[in-house]
N, C-alpha and C positions, 0 to 999 in steps of 0.2 A: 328303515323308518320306524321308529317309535309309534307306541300308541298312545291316545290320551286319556287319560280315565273320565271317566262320564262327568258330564257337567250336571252341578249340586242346582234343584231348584227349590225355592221357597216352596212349600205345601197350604200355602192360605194366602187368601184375596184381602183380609183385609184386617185394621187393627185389633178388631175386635175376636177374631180367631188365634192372634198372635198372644194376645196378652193372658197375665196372671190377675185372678180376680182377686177384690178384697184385699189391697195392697194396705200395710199396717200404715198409722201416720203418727207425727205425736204432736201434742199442741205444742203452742211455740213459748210455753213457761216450763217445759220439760224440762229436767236438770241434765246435762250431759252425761252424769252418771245413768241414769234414768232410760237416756233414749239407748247407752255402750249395753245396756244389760238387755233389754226387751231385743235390740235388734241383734246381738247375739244368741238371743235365747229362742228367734223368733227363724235366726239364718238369714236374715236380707243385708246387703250392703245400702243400700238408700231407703229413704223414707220422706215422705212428703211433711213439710210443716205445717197444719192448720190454728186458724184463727181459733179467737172463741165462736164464731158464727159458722165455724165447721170449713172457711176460704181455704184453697192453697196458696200461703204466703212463701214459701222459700222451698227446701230441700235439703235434707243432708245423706253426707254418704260416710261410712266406713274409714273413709279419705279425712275427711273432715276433724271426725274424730280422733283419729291418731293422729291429725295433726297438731290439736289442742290438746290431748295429751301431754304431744312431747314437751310442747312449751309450757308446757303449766311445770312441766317435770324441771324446765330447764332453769325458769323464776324462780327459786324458794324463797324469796320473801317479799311481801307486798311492797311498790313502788314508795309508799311512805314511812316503810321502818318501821311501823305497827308490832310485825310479829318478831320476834325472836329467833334467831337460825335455830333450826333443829326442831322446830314446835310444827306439829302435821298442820298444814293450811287445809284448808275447807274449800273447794271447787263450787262457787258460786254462779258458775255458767249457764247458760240457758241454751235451749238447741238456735234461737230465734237470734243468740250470738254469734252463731258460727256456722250459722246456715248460707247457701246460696239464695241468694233472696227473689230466684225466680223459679216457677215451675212450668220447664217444657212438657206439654199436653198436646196430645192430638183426638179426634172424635172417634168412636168406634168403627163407624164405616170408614175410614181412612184409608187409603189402599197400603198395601202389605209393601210394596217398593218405594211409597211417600215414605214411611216409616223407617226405611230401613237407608233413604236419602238425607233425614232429618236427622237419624244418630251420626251416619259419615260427615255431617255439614258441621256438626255442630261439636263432633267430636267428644260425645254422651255416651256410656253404657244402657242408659235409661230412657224411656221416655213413658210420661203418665198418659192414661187413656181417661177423658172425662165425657160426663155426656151431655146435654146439651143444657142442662142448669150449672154446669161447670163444680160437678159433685166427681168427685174422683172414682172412679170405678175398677180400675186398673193399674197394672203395668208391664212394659215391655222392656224385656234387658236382652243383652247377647246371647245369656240362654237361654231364653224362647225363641231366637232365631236361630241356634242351633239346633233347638228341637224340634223346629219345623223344615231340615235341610233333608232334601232327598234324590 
């Protein structure tokens, strides 16, 4: 007979022990250049889109952005003939284009197992922590629940 090696438990009760503070966001007139460079420069693969009133309107990820990449890469010329083959086109995008136009959020006291049922339901890396004016305060990705396995 085999042994099994120890069963891995979360280390924290609740969302607010799980999560990353001060999660970056960009407003939703960001240029996709704009949001590829900060969130490379910053290390996050998502980021939340806020209004002018500071709302979370959408979400982008990393995903997102190589995806609009490629197609921008793959059109070289505007749908109306406008530019010239061969002439660099100018990426007029905005993050508020190509964003997921919702943001899953849970409250800080959240329990640490709701959390961790809401990313398997919903088939998310991410989930935003806000508090109770619905101001973003957080977030929680795969590796903050693999930094609380033990």
């Amino acid at each position: 007979m085999g042994t099994f090696p120890p069963r891995l438990t979360l280390r924290a009760d609740t969302a607010a022990e799980l999560m990353s503070e001060n999660p970056i966001s960009l407003p939703e007139h960001a240029s996709v250049s704009d949001a590829i460079a900060l969130m490379a420069r910053r290390g996050f693969s998502v980021a939340p889109v806020i209004d002018a009133a500071g709302r979370p309107v959408g979400v982008v990820s990393v995903s997102d952005l190589i995806i609009h990449e490629r197609e921008f890469d793959l059109f070289p010329r505007a749908p109306s003939g406008e530019q010239a083959i061969g002439e660099p086109r100018q990426d007029r995008a905005t993050v508020a284009d190509i964003m997921t136009p919702a943001v899953l959020s849970v409250r800080p006291t959240a329990l640490a197992g709701e959390v961790v049922r809401i990313m398997n339901s919903y088939r998310v890396h991410h989930v935003f922590v806000a508090d109770e004016t619905g101001t973003l305060i957080g977030v929680i990705g795969t590796s903050d629940l693999v930094r609380k396995l033990g």
